[in-house]
N, C-alpha and C positions, 0 to 999 in steps of 0.2 A: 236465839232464833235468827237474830240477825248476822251474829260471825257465823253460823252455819252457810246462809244463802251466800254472801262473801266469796265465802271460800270455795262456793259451788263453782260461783264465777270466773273466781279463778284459778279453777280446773278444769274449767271448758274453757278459760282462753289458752291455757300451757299445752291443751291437748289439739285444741284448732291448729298452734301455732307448731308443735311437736308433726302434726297432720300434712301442715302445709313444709315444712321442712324435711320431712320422709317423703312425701308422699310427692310431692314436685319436682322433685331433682334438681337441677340446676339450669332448669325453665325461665325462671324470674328471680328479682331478687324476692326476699320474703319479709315479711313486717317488722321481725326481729331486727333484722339490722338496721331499718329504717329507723327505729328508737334510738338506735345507737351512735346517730351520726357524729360524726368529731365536731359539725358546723359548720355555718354557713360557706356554699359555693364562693368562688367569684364572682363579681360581673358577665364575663362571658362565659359563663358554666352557669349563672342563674336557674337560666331555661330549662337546666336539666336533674334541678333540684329534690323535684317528687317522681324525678322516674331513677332510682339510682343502678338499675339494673345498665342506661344505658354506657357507664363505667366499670361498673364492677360486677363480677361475677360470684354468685354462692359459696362461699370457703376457697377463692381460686383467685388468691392476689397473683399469682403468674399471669394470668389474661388481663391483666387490667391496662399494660403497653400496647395490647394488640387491638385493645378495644380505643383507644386512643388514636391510634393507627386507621379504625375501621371510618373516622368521623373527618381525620387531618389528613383526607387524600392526598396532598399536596406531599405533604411530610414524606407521607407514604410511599410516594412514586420517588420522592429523592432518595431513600433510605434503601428501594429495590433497585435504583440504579444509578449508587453511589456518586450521587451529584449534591448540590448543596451543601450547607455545615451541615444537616443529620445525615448526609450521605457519606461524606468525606472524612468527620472527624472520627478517629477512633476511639474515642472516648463513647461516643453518644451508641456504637453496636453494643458496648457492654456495660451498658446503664439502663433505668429502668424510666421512664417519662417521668416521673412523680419525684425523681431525686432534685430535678431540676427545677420543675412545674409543680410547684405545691399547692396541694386543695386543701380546702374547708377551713383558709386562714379569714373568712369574712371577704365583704362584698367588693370592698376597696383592696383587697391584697392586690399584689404584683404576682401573678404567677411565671411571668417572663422575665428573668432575673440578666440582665445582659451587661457584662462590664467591658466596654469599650477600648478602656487601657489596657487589659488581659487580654480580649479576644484575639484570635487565631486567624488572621484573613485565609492564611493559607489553605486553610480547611472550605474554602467556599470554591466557587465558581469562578470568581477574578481574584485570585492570588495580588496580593499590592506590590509591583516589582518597580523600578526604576522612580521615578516621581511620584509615583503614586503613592509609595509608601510614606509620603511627608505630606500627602492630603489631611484634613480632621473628615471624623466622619458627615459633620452635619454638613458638608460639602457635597456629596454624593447621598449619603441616607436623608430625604428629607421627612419632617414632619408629618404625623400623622399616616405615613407610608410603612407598610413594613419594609424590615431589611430587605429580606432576599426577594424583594420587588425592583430593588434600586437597578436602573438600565447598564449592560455591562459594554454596550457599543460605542465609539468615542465619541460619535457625531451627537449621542444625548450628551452630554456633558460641554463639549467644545466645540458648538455651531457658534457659539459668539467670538472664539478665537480664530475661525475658518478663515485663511485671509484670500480662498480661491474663488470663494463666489456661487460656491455650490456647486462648478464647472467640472471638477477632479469626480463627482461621487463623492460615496459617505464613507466608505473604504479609506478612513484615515491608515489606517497602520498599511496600508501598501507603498507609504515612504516614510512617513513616520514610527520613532522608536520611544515605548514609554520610559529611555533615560533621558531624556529630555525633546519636548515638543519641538526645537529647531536641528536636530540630526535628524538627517533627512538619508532614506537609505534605499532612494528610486535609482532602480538599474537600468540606466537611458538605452541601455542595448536590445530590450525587450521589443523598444519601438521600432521603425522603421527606419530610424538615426543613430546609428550609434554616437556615441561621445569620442573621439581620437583627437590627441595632440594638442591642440589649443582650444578646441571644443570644451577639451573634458576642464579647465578653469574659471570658463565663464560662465556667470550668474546666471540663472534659469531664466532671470527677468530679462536677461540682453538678447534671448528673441522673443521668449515669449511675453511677449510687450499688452501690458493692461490684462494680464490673466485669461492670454490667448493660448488652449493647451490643443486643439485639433487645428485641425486645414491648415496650419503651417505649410509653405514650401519646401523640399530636403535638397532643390540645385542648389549649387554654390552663388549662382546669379543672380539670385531671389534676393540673397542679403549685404553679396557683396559687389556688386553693380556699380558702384561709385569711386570702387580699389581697384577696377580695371584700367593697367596703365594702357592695353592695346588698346580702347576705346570700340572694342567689340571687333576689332580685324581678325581676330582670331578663333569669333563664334563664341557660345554661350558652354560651353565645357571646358569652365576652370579645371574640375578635378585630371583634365588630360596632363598636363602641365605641371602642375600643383598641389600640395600634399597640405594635411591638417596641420603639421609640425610646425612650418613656418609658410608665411606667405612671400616671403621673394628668396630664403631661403631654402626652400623646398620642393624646385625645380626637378621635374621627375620626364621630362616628354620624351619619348620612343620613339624615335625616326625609323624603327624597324616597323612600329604598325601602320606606316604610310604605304609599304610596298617597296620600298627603296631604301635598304638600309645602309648605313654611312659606315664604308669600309676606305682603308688606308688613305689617301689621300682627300680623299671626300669628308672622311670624320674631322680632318684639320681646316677645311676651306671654314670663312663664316657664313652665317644664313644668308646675306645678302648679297654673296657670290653669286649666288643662285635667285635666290627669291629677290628678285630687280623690283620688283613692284609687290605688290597686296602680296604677305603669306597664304591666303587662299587661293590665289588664283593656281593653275595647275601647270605643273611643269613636264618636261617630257622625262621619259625613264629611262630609254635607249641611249646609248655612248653617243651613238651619230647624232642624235638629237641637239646635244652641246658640245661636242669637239668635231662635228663634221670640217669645221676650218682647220685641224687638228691634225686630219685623212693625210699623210705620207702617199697613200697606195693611191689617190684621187679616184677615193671609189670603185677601183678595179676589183678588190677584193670583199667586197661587198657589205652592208651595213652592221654585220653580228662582230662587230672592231671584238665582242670579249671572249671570242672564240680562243683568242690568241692572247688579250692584253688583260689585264690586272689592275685592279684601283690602285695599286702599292703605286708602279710606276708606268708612267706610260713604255719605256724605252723595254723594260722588262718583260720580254716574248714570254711564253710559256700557255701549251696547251692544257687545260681544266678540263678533265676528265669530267667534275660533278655536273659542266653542262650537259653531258650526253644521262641516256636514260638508265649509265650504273656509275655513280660515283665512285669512286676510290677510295675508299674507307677501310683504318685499322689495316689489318696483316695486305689486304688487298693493293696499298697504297706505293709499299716496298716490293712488290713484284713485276718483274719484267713483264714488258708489254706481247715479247714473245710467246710469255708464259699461257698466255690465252690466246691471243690471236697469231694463230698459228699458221692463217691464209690470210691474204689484202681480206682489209676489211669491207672492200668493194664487191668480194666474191661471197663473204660469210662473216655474218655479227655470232660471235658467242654466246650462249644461251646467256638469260639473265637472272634466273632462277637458281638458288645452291644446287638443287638437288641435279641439274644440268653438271656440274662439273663435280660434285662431293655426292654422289650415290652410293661409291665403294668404300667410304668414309661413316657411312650411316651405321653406329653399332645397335640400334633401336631395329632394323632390320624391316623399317616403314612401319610400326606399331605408328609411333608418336606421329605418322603422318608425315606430307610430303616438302612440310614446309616449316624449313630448317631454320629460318630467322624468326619465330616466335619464341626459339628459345636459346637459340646461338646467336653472335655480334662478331664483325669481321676482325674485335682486336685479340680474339684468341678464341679459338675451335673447343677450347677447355672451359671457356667463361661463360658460364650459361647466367642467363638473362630472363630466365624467365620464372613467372612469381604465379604461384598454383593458384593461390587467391584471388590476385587479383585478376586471373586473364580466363580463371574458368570460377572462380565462386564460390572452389570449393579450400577450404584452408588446410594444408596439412599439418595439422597442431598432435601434440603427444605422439602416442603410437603411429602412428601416420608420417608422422617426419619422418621415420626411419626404414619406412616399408621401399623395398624396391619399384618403381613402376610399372613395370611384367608383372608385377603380384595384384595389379587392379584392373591394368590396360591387358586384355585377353587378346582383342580384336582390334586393327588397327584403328585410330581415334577419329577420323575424318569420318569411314564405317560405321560406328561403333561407339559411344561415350558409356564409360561407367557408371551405373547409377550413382544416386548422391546419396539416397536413404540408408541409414545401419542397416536394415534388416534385407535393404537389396546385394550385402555381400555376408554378411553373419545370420543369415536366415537358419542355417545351420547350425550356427553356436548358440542359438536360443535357448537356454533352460527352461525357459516358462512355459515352453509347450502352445506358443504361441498365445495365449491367456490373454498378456499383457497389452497385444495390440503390437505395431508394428514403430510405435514411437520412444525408439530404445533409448535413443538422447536426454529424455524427459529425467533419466535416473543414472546410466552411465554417462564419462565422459571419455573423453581419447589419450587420456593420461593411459588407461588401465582398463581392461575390462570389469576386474574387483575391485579399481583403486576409486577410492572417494563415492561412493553410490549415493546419489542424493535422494533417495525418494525419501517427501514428505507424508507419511501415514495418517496423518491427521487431514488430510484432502481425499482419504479413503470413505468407503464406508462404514469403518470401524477407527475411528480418529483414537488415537491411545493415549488415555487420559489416567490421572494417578501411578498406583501401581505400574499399571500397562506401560510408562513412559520408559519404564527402567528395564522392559524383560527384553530378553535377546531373542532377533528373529526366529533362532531354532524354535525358542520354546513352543512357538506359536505352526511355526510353517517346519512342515518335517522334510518337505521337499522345495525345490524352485518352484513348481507346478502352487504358487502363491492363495492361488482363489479356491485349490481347495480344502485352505484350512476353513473350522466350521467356527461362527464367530457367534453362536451363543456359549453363556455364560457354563452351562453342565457341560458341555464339551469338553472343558479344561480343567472345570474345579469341581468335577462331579467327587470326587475321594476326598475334598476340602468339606463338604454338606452335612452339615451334624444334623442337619437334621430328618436326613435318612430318607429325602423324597418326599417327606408329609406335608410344605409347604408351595410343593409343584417344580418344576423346574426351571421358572421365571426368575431365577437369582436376583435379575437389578429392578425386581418389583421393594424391595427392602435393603439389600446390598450397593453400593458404589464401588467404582476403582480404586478411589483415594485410602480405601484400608477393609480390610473386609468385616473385622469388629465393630467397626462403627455404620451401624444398619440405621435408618432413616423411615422404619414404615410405622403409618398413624390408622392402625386400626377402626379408629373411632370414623376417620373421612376415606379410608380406600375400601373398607367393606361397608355392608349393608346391617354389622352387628357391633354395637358399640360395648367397648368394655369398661361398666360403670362397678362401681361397689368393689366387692370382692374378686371378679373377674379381672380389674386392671391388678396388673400386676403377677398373672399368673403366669406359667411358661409355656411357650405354644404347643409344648407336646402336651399338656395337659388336655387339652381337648383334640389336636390333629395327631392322629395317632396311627393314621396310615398313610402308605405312600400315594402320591396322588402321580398321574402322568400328564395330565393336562390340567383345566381350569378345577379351581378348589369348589366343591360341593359340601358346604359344612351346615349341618342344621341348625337351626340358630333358637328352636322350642328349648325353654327349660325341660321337658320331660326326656328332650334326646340323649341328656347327657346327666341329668340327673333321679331316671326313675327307681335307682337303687337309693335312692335318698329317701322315698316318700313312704313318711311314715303314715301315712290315711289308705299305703296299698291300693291308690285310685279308686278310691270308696269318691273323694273329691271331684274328679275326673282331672284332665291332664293341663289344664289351662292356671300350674303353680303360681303364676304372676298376679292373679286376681289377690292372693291372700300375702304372697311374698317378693321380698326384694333382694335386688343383687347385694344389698349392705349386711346384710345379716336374713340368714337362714328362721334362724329364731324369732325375730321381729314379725310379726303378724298383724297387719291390716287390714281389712278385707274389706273388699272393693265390690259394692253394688253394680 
């Protein structure tokens, strides 16, 4: 009597547990396996001892990384956007947590196995490069910290070696290099100083005195005030005089930026010819001014002495044309004075304008305008002087070099300027039918109107990715007219679709570029019908079996697709699931 009742019981537990096993799916975990555990958590997995569903899944060791995943946020966010060691190392995407991370070795296991000698810095977030890499760890990982907590900015580590005062910022590495803490790689030109000549050898400390790095002075005055051999006669603009290279070697001053520059006999006199007293005080500019005692003519002939005379020599007559208001320059210089002035010049000045005496010379025909020294110079009518770039803005590079100027200049140019936009003279040569917009630059250049097209497709609204990187514009665009190719997926690979349209024609709902075999779609989270039991695994035409043109309408009742199955003839009525499940047909439950 007794091994009967026994045996009752334990046929009502095989059957509870058989119950909860079919009948739950993979809701919870179930008791069964909780019998079966291998053994005690760790320590930090204690907590989750008697709930083991929150690890593991029902018959479905594949989710048990991801459930790992759902608790180790952190992990998680390194691993989706490949930072950290589980972000970085390629080892750890194609491993499973548990290879590494072992459970149920008892309370005291190690489940974070870390060998220090082995480890891979380079797989983390600071790479160990230059000195670094001769650090120990417990220098940087401290105690009771995790790793990938350890600060990766210099100033956590090296505020006790800072010798600035905290004055520079924390921005060590803007002259610091981790081959070593004293190569220093600050580019003093950034500042308002540059480094030149003997600047660039002296120690930072030799102005910047007690780790003074702002409101420094940049005159020359500021520092060298006490090297002044004038004792300030000369005013506080060393750099006039004076160059970085050397200080009394490096005598640089322009007597031309005075106003009076020193020609022939002037350039040899010395300064104190002239400057009797202070070099500031001011001297006269005019000949009369210092050779009035000098005057032969006493004056007669009035004070402009240079009308006639010359620095070279005094005795040396010769009238200078460049005083009057057209110098003699180039070809101008060698021509008879006949040659122009053809009446006293008392009666009639010459024009002073090219176009005055070279009109019937002009082969441009006054296109280019009426003013012929923008682009001619008097040392030859043949040497043109003038630079497209630089005098109008516009550069003539590639095809443009070689274009005639009648081919852009229509209308004379003073009138009239040519546009600068492509499309203000190729408005006409557009293939794109205007489409594109009027900024043709953006993808031709002036090499060629075919040659080198840069347009980047991926700043499109069709960026071409995988496949798509590799196919040729034809495939896609059958004309220049660009925008109206159609940029879904049945447009182009409708005769690719095995499956006949019964999927819809949303292609990259399950499809990508990267290969068209390798499909990506998760039944179970992009519909409303999960494919458990028997259903996983089946082939979509099994149940989609006609063509759909828009969104899919699929019934999702067991009786929609399987009432040729039932053998009760709907004696039962239609609601199969009360007695049956996706795992087996046969298996029969039935469900109050």
């Amino acid at each position: 009597m007794l091994s009967l009742t026994l045996r009752a019981a334990f046929l009502a537990l095989a059957a509870l547990t058989l119950a909860l096993v079919c009948g739950g799916g993979a809701v919870a975990q179930n008791p069964l396996e909780r019998l079966v555990s291998p053994g005690e958590l760790s320590n930090p997995h204690a907590k989750l001892e008697a709930t083991c569903a929150s690890c593991h899944e029902t018959f479905n060791k594949g989710a048990q990384s991801a459930k790992c995943l759902d608790c180790h946020k952190d992990i998680n966010w390194d691993v989706k956007n490949k930072r950290g060691f589980h972000g970085r190392s390629p080892e750890v995407a194609k491993t499973e947590c548990k290879a590494c991370h072992t459970e149920h070795a008892g309370r005291n296991a190690l489940i974070v196995k870390l060998d220090e000698k082995a480890f891979d810095h380079r797989f983390t977030d600071m790479p160990l490069l230059g000195m670094h890499a001769r650090v120990q760890c417990a220098e940087c990982h401290q105690k009771g910290v995790k790793h990938a907590k350890a600060p990766t900015d210099c100033v956590s580590c090296h505020k006790p070696d800072e010798p600035h005062m905290g004055r520079l910022g924390t921005a060590c590495s803007t002259c610091h290099v981790v081959s070593g803490w004293k190569t220093v790689s600050f580019d003093h030109a950034k500042t308002q100083f540059s480094l030149k000549g003997k600047h660039a050898t002296q120690a930072c400390a030799s102005c910047h005195v007690n780790q003074q790095w702002k409101g420094l002075q940049t005159q020359c005055v500021a520092c060298h005030a006490k090297d002044d051999a004038h004792a300030g006669k000369l005013g506080r603009d060393c750099a006039s005089c004076h160059s970085e290279t050397a200080w009394k070697g490096g005598r640089s001053f322009d007597h031309n930026k005075t106003g009076f520059a020193l020609i022939g006999r002037h350039a040899e006199a010395k300064c104190e010819s002239c400057h009797v007293k202070n070099v500031t005080d001011p001297l006269p500019k005019t000949c009369n001014g210092c050779h009035q005692k000098d005057d032969t003519h006493k004056g007669r002939n009035g004070s402009a002495c240079q009308d006639c005379h010359t620095p070279k020599q005094w005795t040396a007559v010769t009238f200078d044309h460049r005083k009057t208001d057209f110098p003699l320059l180039g070809k101008h210089a060698a021509v008879k004075c006949e040659s122009c002035h053809t009446t006293p010049v008392k009666q009639w000045v010459p024009p002073l304008d090219c176009k005055g005496c070279h009109q019937k010379d002009d082969k441009h025909k006054g296109l280019l305008g009426p003013e012929c020294k923008d682009c001619h110079t008097e040392t030859g009518w043949a040497k043109v002087k003038f630079e497209h770039k630089r005098d109008t803005g516009f550069a003539l590079n590639g095809k443009h070099s070689t274009a005639q100027c009648a081919a852009c200049h229509k209308e004379p140019v003073h009138v009239k300027a040519p546009p600068e936009s492509c499309i203000g003279c190729h408005r006409d040569d557009d293939p794109h039918k205007r489409q594109l917009g009027d900024g043709c630059g953006q993808c031709h250049g002036e090499a060629g109107w075919k040659t080198a097209v840069r347009f980047d497709h991926d700043l499109s609204d069709f960026p071409l990715l995988g496949k798509h990187a590799g196919a040729k514009c034809a495939d896609c665009h059958k004309s220049a007219a660009f925008l109206d190719a159609d940029a879904t997926c049945a447009s182009c690979h409708r005769k690719d679709d095995i499956h006949k349209g019964r999927l819809g024609p949303d292609c990259a709902t399950c499809h990508t570029p990267v290969d068209w075999s390798k499909w990506r779609f998760d039944h179970d989270v992009q519909t409303d019908f999960r494919l458990t039991g028997k259903h996983r695994g089946l082939d979509c035409a099994s149940c989609h079996k006609t063509e759909v043109k828009g969104k899919i309408e699929q019934p999702a009742r067991c009786v929609s697709c399987h009432a040729a199955d039932d053998k009760h003839r709907g004696s039962f009525g239609t609601t199969c699931e009360r007695c049956h499940s996706t795992d087996s047909f046969s298996n029969v439950t039935v469900r109050r």
